[in-house]
C-alpha positions in Angstrom: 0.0 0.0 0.0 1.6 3.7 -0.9 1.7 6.3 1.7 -1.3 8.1 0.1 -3.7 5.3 0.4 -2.0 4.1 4.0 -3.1 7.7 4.8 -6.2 7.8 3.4 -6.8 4.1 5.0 -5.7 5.5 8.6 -7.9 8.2 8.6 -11.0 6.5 7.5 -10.3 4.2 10.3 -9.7 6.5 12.8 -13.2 8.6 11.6 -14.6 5.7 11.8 -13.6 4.6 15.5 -14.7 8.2 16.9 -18.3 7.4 15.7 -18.4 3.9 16.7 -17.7 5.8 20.2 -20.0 8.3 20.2 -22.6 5.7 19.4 -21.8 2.6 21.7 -20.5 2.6 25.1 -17.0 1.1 25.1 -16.9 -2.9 24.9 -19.9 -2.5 22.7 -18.8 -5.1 19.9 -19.3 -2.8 17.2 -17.3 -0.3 19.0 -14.3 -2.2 19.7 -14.7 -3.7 16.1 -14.0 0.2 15.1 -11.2 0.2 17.5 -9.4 -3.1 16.5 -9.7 -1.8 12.7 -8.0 1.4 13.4 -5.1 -0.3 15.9 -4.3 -2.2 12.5 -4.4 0.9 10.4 -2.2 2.5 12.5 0.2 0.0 13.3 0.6 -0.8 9.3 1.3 2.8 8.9 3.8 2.9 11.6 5.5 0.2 10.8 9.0 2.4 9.3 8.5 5.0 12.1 8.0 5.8 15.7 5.1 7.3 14.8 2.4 9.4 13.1 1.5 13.2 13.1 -2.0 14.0 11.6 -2.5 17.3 11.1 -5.7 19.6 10.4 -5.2 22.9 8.5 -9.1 24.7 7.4 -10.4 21.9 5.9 -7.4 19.8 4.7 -5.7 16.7 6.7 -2.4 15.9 6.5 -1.0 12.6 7.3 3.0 13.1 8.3 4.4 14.4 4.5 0.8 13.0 3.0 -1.7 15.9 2.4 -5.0 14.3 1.5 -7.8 15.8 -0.8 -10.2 17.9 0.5 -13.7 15.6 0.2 -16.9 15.6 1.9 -15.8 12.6 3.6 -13.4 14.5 5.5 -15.3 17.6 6.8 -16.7 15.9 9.2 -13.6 15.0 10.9 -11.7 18.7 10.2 -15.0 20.2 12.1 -14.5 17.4 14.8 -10.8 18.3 15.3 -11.5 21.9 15.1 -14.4 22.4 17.5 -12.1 20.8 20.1 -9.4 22.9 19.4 -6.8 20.7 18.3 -4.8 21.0 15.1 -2.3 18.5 15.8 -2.7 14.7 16.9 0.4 12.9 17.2 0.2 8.9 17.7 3.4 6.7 18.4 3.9 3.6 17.4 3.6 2.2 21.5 0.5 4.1 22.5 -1.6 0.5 22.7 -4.7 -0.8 22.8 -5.8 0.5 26.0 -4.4 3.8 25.2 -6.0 4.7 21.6 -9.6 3.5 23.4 -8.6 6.0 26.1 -8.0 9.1 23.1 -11.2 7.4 21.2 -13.4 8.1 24.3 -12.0 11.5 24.4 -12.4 12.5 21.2 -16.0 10.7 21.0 -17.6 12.6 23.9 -20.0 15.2 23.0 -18.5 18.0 24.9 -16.0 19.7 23.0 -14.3 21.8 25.6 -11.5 20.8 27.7 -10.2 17.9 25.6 -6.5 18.2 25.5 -6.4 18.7 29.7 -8.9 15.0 29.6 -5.9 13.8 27.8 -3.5 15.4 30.2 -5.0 14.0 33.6 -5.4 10.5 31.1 -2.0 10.1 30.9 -1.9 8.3 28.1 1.5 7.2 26.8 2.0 7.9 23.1 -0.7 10.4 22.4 -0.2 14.4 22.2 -2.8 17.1 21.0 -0.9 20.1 19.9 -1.5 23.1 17.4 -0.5 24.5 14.6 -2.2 28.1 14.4 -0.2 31.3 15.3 -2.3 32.7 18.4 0.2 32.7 20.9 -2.0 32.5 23.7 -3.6 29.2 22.1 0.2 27.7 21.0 0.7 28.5 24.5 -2.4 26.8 26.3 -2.3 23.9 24.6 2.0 23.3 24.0 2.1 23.4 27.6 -0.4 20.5 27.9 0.9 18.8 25.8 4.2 19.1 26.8 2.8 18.2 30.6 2.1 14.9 29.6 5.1 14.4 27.8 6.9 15.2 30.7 4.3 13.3 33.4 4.9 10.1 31.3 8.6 10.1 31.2 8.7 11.0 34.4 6.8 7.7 35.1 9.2 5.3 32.8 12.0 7.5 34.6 10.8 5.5 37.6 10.7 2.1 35.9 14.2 2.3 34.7 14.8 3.3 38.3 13.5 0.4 40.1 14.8 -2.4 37.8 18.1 -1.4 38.8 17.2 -1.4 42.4 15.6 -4.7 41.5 19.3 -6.1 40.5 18.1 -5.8 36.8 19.3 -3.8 33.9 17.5 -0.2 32.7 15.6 -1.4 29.4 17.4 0.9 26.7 14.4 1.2 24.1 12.4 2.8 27.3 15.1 5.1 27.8 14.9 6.0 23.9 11.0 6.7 24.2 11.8 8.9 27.0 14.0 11.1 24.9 12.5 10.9 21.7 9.4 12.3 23.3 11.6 15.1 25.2 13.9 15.8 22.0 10.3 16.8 20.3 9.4 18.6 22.5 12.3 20.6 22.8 12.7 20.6 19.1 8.7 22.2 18.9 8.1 24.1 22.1 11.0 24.6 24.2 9.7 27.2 26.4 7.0 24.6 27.6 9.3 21.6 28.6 11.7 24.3 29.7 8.8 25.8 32.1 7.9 22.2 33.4 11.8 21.5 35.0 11.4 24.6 36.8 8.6 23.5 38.9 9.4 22.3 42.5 6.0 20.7 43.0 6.8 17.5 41.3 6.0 14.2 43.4 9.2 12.9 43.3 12.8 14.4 43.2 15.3 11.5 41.7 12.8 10.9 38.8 11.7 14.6 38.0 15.5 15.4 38.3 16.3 12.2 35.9 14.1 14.4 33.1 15.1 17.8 34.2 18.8 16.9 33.5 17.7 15.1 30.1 15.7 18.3 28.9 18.2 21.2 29.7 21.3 19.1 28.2 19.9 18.5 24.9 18.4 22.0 25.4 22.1 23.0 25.4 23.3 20.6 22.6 20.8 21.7 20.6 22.1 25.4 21.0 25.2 24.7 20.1 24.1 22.8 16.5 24.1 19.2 18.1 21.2 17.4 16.3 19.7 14.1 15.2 20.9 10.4 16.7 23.6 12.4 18.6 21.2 14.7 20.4 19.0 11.9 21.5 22.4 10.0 23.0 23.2 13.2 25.0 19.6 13.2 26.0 19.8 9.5 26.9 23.5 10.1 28.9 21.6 12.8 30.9 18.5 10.7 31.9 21.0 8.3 33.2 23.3 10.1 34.6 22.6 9.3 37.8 21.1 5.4 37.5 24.0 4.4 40.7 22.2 6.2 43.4 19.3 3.8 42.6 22.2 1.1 44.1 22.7 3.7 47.2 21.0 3.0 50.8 18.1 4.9 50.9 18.8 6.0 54.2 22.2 7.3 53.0 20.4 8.8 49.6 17.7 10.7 51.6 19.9 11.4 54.9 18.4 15.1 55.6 21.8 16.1 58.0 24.8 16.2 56.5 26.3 12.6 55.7 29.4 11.6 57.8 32.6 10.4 56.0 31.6 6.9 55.9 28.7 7.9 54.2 29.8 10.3 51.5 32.2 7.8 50.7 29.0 5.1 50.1 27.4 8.2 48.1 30.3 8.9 46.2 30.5 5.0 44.7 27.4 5.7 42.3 30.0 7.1 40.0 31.2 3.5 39.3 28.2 2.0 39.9 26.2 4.0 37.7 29.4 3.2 34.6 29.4 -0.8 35.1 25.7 -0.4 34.9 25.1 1.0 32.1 28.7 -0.6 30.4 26.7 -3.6 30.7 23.9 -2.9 29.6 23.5 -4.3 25.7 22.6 -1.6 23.7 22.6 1.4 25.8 24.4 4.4 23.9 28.6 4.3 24.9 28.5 7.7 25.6 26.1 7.2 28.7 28.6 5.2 30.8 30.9 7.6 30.3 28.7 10.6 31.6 28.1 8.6 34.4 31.4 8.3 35.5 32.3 11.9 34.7 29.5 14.2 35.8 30.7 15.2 39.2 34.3 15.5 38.0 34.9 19.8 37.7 37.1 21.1 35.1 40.2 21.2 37.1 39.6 17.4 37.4 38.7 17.7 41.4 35.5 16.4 43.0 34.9 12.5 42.0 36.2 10.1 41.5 39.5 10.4 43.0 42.5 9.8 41.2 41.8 8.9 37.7 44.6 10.9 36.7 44.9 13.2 33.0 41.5 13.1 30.6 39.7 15.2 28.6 36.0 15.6 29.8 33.7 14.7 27.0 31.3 17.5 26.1 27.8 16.2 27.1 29.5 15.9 30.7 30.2 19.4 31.1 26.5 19.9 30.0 25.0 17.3 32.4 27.2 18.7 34.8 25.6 22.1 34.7 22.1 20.7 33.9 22.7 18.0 36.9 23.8 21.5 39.7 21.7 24.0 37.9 18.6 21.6 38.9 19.6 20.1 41.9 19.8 23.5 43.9 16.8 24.8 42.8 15.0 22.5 44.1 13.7 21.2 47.1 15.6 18.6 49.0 15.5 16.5 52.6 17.9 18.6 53.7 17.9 22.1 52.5 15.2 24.1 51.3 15.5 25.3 47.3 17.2 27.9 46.0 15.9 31.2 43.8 17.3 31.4 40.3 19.2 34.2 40.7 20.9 32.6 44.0 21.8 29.5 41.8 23.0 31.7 38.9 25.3 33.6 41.2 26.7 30.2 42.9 27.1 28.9 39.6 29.0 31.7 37.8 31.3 31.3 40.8 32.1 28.2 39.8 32.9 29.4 36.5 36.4 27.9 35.1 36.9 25.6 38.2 33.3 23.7 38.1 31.9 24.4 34.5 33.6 25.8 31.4 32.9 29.1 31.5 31.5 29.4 27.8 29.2 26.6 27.9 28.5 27.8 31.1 27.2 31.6 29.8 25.5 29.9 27.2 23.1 27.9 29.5 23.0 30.9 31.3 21.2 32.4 28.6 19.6 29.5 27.3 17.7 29.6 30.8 17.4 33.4 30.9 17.5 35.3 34.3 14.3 34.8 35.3 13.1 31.5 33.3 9.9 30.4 32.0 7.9 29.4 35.0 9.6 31.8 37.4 7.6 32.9 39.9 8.6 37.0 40.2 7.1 40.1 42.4 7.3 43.4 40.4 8.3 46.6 42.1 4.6 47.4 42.6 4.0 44.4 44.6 2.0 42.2 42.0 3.2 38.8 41.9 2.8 36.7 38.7 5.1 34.0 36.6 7.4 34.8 33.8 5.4 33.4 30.5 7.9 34.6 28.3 11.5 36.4 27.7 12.9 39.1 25.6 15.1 38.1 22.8 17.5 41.1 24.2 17.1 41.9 26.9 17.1 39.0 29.9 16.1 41.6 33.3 12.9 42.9 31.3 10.4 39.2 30.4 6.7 39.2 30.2 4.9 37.9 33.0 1.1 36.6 33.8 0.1 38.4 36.9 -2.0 36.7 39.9 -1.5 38.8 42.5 -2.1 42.0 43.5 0.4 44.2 45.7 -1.4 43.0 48.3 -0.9 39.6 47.7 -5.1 39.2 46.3 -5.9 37.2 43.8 -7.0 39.3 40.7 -10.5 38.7 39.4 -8.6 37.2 36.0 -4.6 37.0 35.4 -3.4 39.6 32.8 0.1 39.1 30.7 2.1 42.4 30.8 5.5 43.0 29.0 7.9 44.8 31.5 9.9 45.7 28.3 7.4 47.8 27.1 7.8 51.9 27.7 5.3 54.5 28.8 4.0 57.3 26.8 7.2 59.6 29.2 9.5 56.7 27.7 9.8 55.1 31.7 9.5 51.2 32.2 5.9 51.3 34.8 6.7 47.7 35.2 10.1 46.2 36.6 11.1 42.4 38.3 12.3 42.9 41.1 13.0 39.4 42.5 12.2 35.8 42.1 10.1 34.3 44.5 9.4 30.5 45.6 6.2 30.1 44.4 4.9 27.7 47.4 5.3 30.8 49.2 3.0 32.4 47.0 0.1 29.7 46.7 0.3 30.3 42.9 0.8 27.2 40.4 3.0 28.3 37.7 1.6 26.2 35.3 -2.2 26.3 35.6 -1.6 29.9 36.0 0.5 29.9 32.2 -2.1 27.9 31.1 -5.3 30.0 32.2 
């Protein structure tokens, strides 16, 4: 079958399967007919790729690089998309039984409004709506959901990879790829979204969130500096398990809130090694992830650990994972010390500069992450409170930002975006930043509030 009519026979199927929904509770025979047809359709179409991305443009579909004809057939299904708000569906090859009856169900319902955050709180693996229009606000709205369940997902797996090496098992490589794949698009197609999700503190759990946090900001970096393609995902991959020793650590010694005694820092210190023979052993885990592992708390002057290892050059994605790996770990909340504000962590960081972190890569994630970044929560010199939604492309100390907050501290009858860049008709800036705050200090969530 050529890719038009694979198209053609995918989309039928999928048309198809959301009336069979909307008509028969799901089980129904005829319903799950529908669903069986359209598992085959898309699983024959994804057969030479990870996945699919159908896109809806007025009334035309297009299937990955296949634009179909506009027919009669298909309005349906362009109104269907487009009263829900969603311009973009993108399936992968692993999404499953379970999960395309799950995005059926959603797309079936009657009720138009609210569908991408039903997919959201479904966390389904394998399954993003996304858009392709230019409002800003609506990019904005619905790359962040998107980009929510990207992250919740892998976040998940993160966890799974995780406890089979606490299990005395071996991290499964191709779920380490999905991971990454997932995050490289996302970082490829909305940065600022997946950028805006590592800076939240509110995540259940540190190790994993941290796991993706360090994964996202390196191949944010490597991507600034032109690294693209199989070698991107590998740097993405070496980040996620940079860290895969601790999950050999005591807990007791891995979540000690004091400060750990020599006996203990030394048992810390060994998920270096660990971490290498790990993922050395590992069949078909990238080489380069082994080696990051060993690295990544070795500073440019060849201090820190581990001790001893004489002369070497530092491969590149370790001085990024080092910086990702600090940058992430002090800004956030720990057992033992509360987190840091951004501009605390920049300062400790640019400290370190030449003896820690090479001090260009190190200015360029420092603008890569801006002064105040995406999902900062900031108070203005007036006294409102909001979270930075955007940045200047010039000027890093003037962003935009989504108030919440009056100056004193009430909630405003609806959030407003002002741009503290903007001048005055006397040519004076009315609004400034004039510090980051924590925002569970605040009572704001960053990201329903970039959302709203």
């Amino acid at each position: 079958m050529d890719d038009t009519r694979a198209a053609e026979d995918l989309i039928k199927r999928f048309s198809a399967a959301i009336r069979s929904g909307a008509l028969y509770r799901p089980g129904h025979p005829l319903a799950r007919r529908s669903l069986d047809t359209l598992a085959a359709a898309l699983a024959s179409h994804v057969q030479r790729q990870a996945g699919v991305t159908i896109g809806f443009i007025g009334d035309d579909i297009i299937v990955g690089r296949v634009k179909l004809k506009n027919t009669s057939s298909l309005a349906g299904l362009t109104r269907h998309f487009r009263d829900r708000h969603i311009e973009k569906l993108t399936l992968a090859s692993d999404i499953g039984l379970e999960g395309l009856q799950t995005v059926v169900n959603i797309l079936a319902d009657p009720d138009a409004s609210r569908a991408s955050d039903r997919l959201v709180a479904a966390k389904v693996k394998g399954c993003a709506f996304g858009m392709l229009a230019s409002d800003p606000m609506r990019q904005l709205d619905l790359g962040l959901a998107a980009a929510r369940q990207a992250y919740s997902s892998s976040v998940d797996t993160a966890q799974q990879l995780w406890d089979a090496v606490g299990a005395n098992d071996k991290p499964d490589p191709e779920a380490a790829r999905a991971i990454i794949d997932a995050l490289a698009t996302a970082v490829a197609e909305d940065r600022t979204s997946i950028l805006a999700l590592t800076s939240l503190k509110s995540h259940d759990s540190y190790t994993f969130s941290h796991m993706i946090n360090v994964a996202v900001l390196t191949m944010a970096q490597a991507r600034s500096l032109g690294v693209d393609g199989a070698l991107l995902r590998e740097f993405g991959v070496a980040g996620l398990m940079h860290d895969i020793g601790k999950a050999k650590t005591p807990p007791e010694v891995l979540s000690k809130p004091g400060k750990l005694t020599a006996s203990e820092l030394e048992i810390m210190r060994r998920h270096v090694v660990d971490g290498a023979h790990i993922l050395r052993k590992t069949p078909d885990m990238p080489a380069l992830a082994p080696v990051v592992a060993f690295e990544h708390h070795l500073r440019q002057d060849l201090s820190g650990y581990p001790e001893r290892i004489g002369h070497r050059e530092l491969n590149l994605c370790t001085m990024l994972v080092s910086i990702s790996d600090v940058f992430d770990a002090l800004r956030t909340n720990r057992a033992y010390r509360d987190a840091m504000p951004t501009d605390r962590v920049r300062g400790m960081l640019n400290e370190q500069s030449g003896t820690s972190f090479e001090p260009t890569l190190l200015r360029r994630f420092i603008t890569l992450v801006g002064l105040f970044p995406i999902g900062t929560c900031v108070r203005l010199q007036s006294g409102e409170v909001g979270v930075v939604s955007a940045q200047h492309a010039t000027d890093p100390f003037r962003p935009q930002v989504r108030l919440a907050l009056d100056a004193g501290g009430r909630h405003l009858a609806a959030p407003r975006t002002i741009n503290t860049w903007e001048r005055d008709e006397a040519g004076q800036f009315p609004y400034t930043v004039n510090e980051a705050l924590d925002p569970s200090a605040t009572g704001l969530d960053p990201l329903l509030l970039l959302a709203s």
